[in-house]
LUMDREN-596627 format. One record per residue (C-alpha): residue in three letters; residue number from 1; x, z, y. Coordinates in Angstrom, 3 decimals. Layout:
N
<node residu="ALA" num="NUM" east="X" up="Z" north="Y"/>
...
***
This chain:
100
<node residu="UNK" num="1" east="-7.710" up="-11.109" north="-33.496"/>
<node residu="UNK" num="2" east="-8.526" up="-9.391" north="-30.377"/>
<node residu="UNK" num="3" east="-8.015" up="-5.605" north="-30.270"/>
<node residu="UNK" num="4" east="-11.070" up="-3.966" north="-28.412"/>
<node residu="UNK" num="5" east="-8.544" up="-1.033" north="-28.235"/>
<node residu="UNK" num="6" east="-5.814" up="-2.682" north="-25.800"/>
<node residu="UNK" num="7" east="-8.143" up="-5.759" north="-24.577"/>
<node residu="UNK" num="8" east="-9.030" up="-4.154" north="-20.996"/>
<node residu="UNK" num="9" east="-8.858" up="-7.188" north="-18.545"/>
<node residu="UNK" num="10" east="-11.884" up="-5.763" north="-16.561"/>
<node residu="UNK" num="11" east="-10.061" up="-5.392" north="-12.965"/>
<node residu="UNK" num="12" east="-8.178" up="-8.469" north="-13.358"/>
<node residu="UNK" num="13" east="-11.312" up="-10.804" north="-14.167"/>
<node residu="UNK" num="14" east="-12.866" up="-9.553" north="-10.816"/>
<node residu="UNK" num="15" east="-10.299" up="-11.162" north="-9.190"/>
<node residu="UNK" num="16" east="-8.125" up="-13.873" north="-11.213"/>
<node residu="UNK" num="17" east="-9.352" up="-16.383" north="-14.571"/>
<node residu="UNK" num="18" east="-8.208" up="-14.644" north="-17.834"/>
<node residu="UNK" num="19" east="-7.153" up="-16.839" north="-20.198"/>
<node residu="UNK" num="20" east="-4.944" up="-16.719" north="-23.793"/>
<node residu="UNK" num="21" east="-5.680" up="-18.203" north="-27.373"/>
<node residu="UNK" num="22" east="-5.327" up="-17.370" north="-30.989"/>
<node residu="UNK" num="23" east="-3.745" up="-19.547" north="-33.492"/>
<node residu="UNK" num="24" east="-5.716" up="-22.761" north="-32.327"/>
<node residu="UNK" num="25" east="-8.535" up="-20.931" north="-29.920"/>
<node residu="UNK" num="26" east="-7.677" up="-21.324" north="-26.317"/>
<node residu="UNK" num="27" east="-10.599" up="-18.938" north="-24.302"/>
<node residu="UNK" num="28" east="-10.810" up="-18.364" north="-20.683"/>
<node residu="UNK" num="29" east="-12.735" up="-15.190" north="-19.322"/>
<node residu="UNK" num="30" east="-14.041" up="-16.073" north="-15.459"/>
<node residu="UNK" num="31" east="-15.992" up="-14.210" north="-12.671"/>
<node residu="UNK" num="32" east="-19.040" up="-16.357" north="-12.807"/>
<node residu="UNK" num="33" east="-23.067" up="-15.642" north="-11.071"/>
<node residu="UNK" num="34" east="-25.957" up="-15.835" north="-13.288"/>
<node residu="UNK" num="35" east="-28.742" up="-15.968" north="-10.564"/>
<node residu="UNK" num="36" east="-27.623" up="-12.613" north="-8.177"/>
<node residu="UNK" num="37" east="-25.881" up="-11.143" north="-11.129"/>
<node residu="UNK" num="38" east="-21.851" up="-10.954" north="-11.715"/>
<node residu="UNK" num="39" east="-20.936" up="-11.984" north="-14.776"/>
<node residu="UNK" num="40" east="-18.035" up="-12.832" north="-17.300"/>
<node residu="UNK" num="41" east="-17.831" up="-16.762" north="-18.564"/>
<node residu="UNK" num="42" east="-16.426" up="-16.481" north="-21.897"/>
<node residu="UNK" num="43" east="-15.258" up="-19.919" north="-23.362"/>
<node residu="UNK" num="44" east="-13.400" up="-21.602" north="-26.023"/>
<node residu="UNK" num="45" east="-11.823" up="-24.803" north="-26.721"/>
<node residu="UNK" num="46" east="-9.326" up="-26.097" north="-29.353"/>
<node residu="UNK" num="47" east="-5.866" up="-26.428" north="-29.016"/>
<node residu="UNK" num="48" east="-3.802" up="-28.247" north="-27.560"/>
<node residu="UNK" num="49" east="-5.235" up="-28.971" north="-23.542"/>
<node residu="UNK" num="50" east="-6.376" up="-26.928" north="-21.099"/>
<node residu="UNK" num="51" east="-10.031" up="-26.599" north="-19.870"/>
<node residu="UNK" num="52" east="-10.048" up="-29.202" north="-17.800"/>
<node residu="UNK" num="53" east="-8.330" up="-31.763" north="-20.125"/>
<node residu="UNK" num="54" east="-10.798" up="-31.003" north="-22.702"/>
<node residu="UNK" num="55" east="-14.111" up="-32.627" north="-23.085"/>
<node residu="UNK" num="56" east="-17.138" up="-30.348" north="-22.209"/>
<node residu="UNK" num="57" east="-18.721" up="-31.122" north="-25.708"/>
<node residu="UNK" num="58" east="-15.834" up="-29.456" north="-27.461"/>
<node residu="UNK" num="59" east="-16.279" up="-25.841" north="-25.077"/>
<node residu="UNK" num="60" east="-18.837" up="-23.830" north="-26.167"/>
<node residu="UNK" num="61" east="-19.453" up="-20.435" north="-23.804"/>
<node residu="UNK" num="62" east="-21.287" up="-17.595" north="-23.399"/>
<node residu="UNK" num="63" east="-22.822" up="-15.035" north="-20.451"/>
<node residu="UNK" num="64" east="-21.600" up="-11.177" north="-20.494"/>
<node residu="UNK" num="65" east="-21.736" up="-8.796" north="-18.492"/>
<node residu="UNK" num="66" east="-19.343" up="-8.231" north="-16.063"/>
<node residu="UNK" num="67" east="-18.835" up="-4.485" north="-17.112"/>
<node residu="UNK" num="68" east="-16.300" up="-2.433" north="-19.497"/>
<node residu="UNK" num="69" east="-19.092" up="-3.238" north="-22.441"/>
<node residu="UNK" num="70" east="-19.295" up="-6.891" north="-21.390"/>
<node residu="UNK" num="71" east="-15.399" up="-6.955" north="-22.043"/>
<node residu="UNK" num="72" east="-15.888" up="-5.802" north="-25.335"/>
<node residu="UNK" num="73" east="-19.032" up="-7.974" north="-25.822"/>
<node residu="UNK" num="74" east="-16.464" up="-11.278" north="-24.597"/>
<node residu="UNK" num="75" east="-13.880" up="-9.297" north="-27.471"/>
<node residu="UNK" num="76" east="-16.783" up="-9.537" north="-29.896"/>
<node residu="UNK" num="77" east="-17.690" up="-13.081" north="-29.117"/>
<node residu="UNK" num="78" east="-14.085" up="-14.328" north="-29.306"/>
<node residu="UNK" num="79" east="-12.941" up="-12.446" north="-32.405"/>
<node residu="UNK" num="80" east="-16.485" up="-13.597" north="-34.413"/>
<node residu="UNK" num="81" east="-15.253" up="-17.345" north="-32.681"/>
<node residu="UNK" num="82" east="-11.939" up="-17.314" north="-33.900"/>
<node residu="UNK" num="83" east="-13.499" up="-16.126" north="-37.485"/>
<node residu="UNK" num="84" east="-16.534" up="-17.993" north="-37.915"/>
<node residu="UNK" num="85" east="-14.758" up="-21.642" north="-37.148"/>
<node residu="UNK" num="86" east="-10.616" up="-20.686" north="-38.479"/>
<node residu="UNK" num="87" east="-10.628" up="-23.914" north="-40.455"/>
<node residu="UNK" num="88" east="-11.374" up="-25.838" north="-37.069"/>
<node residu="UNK" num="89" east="-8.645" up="-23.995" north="-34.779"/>
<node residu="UNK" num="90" east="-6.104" up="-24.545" north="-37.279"/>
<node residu="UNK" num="91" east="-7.079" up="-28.311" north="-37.847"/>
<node residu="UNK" num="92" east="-6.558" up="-28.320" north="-34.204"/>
<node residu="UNK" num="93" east="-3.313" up="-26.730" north="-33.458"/>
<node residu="UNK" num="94" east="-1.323" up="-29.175" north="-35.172"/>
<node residu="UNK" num="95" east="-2.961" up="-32.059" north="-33.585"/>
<node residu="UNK" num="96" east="-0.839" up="-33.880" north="-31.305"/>
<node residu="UNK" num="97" east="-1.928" up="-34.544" north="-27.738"/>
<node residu="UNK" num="98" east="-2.395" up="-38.141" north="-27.736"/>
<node residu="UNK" num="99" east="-5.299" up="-37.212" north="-30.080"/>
<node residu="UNK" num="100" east="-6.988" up="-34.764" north="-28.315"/>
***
């Protein structure tokens, strides 16, 4: 689980991808526009490729902010994520990558 407390990655999404994963969960946080605003791309994927390797079908995202309470919005998301579909992360860590 993301910890709201120590999960600060504001000044470093302005300028650089964020990415990490939990137990199964890869997510990416990404300076994205949504019309003239600046906003945060939050996404996940299952284990075990990278964004680009994995089909778009199995990356679901969402639009934050791109402000301190967006960050904890994106913690939100990911930590609800991570709960909501455990069974599914797990089922995917152990996959191998021919499978994927």
């Amino acid at each position: 689980m993301i910890d709201k407390q120590t999960f600060h990655p504001l000044n470093y999404i302005k300028k650089e991808e964020y990415s990490g994963s939990m137990d199964g969960m890869r997510y990416l946080l990404k300076r994205d526009k949504d019309g003239e605003a600046d906003v945060i791309r939050v996404t996940v994927w299952p284990e075990p490729l990278g964004i680009f390797k994995t089909p778009q079908e199995k990356q679901t995202s969402i639009l934050v902010p791109l402000t301190a309470e967006g960050v904890e919005q994106a913690a939100d998301w990911l930590n609800e994520q991570y709960e909501t579909r455990k069974d599914y992360w797990m089922e995917n860590l152990h996959r191998p990558w021919t499978e994927a």
